[in-house]
C-alpha positions in Angstrom: 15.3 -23.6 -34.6 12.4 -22.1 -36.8 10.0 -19.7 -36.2 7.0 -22.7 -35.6 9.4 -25.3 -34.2 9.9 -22.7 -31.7 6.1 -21.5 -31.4 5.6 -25.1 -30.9 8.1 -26.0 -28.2 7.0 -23.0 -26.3 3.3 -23.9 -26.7 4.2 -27.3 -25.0 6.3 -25.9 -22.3 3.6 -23.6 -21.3 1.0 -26.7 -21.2 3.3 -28.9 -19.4 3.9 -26.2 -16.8 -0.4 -25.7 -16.4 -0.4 -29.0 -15.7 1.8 -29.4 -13.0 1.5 -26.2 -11.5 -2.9 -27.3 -11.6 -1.6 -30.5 -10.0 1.0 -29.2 -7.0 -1.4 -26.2 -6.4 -4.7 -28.5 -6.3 -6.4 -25.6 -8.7 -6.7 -24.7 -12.3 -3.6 -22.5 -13.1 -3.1 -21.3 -17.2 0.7 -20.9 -18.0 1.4 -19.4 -21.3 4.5 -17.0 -22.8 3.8 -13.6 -24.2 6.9 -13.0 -26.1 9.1 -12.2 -23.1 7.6 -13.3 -19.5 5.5 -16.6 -18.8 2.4 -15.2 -17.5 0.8 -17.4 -14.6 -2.8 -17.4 -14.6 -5.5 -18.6 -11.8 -8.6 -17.3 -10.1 -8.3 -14.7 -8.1 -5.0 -14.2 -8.8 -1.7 -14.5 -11.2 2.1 -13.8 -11.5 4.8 -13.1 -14.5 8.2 -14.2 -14.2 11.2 -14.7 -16.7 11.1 -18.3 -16.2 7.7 -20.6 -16.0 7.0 -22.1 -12.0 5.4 -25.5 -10.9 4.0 -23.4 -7.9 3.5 -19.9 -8.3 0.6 -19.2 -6.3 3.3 -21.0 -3.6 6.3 -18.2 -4.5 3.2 -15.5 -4.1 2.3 -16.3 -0.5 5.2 -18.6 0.7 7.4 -15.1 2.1 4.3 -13.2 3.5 4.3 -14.8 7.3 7.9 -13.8 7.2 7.7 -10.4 5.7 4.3 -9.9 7.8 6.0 -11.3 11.2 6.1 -8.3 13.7 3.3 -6.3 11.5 0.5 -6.9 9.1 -0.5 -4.2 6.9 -4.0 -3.1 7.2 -6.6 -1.6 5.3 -6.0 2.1 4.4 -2.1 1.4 5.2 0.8 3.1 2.7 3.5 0.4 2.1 7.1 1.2 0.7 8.5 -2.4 -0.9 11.5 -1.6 -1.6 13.5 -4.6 -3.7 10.3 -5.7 -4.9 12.1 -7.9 -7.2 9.2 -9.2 -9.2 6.0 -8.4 -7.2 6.1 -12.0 -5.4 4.6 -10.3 -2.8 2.4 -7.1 -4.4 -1.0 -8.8 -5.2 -0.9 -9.8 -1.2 0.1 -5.9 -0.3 -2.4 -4.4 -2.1 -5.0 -6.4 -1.2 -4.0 -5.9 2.5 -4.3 -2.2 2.4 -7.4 -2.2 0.0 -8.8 0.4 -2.4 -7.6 3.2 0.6 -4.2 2.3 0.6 -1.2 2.6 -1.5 1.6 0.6 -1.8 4.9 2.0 -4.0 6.9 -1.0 -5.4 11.0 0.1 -5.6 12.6 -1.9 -7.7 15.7 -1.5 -10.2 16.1 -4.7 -12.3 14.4 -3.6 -15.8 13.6 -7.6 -16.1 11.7 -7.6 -12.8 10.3 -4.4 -13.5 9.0 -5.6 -16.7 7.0 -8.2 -14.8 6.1 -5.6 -12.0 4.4 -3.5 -14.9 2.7 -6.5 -16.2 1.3 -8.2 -13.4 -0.2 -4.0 -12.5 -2.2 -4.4 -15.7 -2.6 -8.6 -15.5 -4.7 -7.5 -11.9 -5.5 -3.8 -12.2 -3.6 -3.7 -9.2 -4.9 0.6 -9.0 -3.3 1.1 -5.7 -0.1 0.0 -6.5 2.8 2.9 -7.8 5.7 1.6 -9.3 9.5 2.9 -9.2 12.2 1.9 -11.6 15.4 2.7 -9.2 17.9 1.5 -7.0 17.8 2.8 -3.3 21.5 4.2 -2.0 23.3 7.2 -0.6 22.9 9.2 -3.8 21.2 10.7 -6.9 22.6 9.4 -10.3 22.9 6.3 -11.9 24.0 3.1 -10.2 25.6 -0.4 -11.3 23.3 -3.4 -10.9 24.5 -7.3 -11.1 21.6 -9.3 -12.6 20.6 -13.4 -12.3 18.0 -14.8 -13.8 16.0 -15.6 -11.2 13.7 -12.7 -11.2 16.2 -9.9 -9.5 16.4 -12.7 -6.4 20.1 -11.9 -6.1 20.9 -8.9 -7.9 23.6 -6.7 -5.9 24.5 -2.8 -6.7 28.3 -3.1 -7.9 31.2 -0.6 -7.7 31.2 -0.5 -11.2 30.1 -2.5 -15.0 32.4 -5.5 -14.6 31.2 -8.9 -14.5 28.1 -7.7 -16.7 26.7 -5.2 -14.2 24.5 -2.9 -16.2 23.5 1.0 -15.4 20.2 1.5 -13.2 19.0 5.1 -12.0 19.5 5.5 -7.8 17.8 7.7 -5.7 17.6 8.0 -2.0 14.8 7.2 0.3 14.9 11.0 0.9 14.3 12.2 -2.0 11.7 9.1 -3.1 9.3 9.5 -0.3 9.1 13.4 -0.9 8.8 12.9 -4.4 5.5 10.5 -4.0 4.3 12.9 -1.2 4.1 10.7 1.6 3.2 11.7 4.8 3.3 8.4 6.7 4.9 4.9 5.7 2.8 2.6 7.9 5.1 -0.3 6.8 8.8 -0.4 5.0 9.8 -3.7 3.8 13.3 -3.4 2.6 15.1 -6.8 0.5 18.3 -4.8 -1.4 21.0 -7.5 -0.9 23.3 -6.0 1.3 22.6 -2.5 0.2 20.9 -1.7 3.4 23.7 0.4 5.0 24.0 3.3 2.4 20.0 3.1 1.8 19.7 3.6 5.7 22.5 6.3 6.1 21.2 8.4 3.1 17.5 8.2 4.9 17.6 11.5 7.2 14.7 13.4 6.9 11.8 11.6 6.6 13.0 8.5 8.3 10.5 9.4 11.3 7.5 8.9 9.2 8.2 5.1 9.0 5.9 3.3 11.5 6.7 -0.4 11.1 9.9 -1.9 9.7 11.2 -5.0 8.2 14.7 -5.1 6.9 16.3 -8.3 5.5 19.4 -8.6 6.1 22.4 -11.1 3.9 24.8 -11.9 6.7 24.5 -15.5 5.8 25.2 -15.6 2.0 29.2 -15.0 3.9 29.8 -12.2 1.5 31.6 -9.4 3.3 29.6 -6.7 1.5 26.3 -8.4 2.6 26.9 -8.4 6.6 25.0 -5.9 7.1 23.2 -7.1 10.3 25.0 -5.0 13.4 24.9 -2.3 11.2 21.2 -2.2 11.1 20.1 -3.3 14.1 22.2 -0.2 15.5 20.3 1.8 13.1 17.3 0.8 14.2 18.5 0.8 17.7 20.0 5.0 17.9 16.4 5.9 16.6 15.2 4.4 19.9 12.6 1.7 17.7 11.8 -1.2 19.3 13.3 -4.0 17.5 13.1 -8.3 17.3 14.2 -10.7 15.1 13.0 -13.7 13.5 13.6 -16.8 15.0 16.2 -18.9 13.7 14.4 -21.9 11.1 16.8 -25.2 10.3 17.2 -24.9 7.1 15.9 -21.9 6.0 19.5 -19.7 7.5 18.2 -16.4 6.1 14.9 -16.0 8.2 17.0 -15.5 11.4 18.5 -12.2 9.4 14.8 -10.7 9.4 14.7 -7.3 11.9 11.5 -5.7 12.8 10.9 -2.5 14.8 8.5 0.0 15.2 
């Protein structure tokens, strides 16, 4: 395809998408490509992902109840995000903890980091700090699987096979010293199944976490992402109070949601 066939094509896909994301999301919503990401554009607000969406403003807000279900962040609030994948949920974050808050945005994908950075600068998002790492058990350089879905179902792998590619890692440790936090008002963690060495590495400074919410993968039936007992015994020797999200038909994941505090 030539240079303008493919200028043109692109141009059309980004007009058909405003379209019907203005018409499913009942407001005026600009979808264009820069070069690499489809950029997502409405008032207020806005979103880059690898692929264009009928319903972003939808993706942005359609997880928040769920994340947000034992504890809402509040103004002045620090938030650790860790997976934030890319940033369906950071506009909503840093408006909850407002100009006096922080929230730090984990995330190890460089696709869905790419966006991360993007949509920072798309919203001047200045309370927002941004890590390029995996979270595990160790200091060095981990192996990510990618999709290309926005980092939905990436999983750390023992090694490069089956097109896993290199990613820094750090521990919680040695990230919350590092960004000299004090006090984590709220730690969402979304890691795909790579909560048990994130939470075994995490001995010092777990303490200073006030509200959690962990998602675990015990029903993707991947032996690797049963990870459930393990945390909610975690959670449970720490002497937190912890629920869980009621089970939704047809949404299986939500009952894998734990909260303590």
């Amino acid at each position: 395809m030539s240079g303008l066939a493919a200028s043109v094509r692109t141009a059309l896909t980004g007009a058909y998408y405003s379209i019907k994301a203005t018409k499913k999301e009942k407001r005026l919503i600009r979808v264009a490509y820069d070069g690499q990401d489809w950029v997502h554009r409405w008032r207020a607000g806005g979103f880059v992902s690898p692929r264009p969406l009928k319903r972003p403003v939808f993706e942005c807000t359609t997880s928040i109840p769920l994340f947000t279900y034992a504890y809402r962040p509040q103004p002045g609030d620090t938030i650790l995000d860790v997976g934030a994948g890319v940033g369906t949920e950071l506009q909503a974050f840093s408006e909850m903890v407002g100009p006096g808050g922080r929230v730090i945005a984990i995330e190890a994908d460089p696709t869905a980091y790419r966006c991360l950075e993007k949509l920072c600068r798309l919203l001047g998002l200045a309370n927002v700090t941004l890590v390029r790492s995996a979270i595990g058990d160790f200091e060095g350089v981990a192996h990510l699987t990618q999709d290309d879905g926005g980092a939905i179902t990436n999983m750390l792998a023992s090694d490069r096979r089956n097109g896993a590619i290199e990613v820094p890692m750090t521990t919680l440790d040695s990230l919350v010293k590092k960004q000299g936090l004090e006090r984590i008002d709220f730690l969402k963690m979304n890691i795909e199944g790579a909560e048990v060495p994130a939470l075994k590495a995490f001995v010092e400074r777990a303490d200073s976490v006030r509200h959690w919410c962990i998602s675990c993968h015990d029903f993707m039936g991947k032996p690797e992402c049963c990870t459930f007992d393990f945390v909610n015994q975690w959670l449970s020797d720490r002497g937190l109070a912890i629920s869980r999200h009621p089970d939704v038909p047809g949404s299986p994941w939500m009952g894998y949601y734990l909260f303590a505090h």
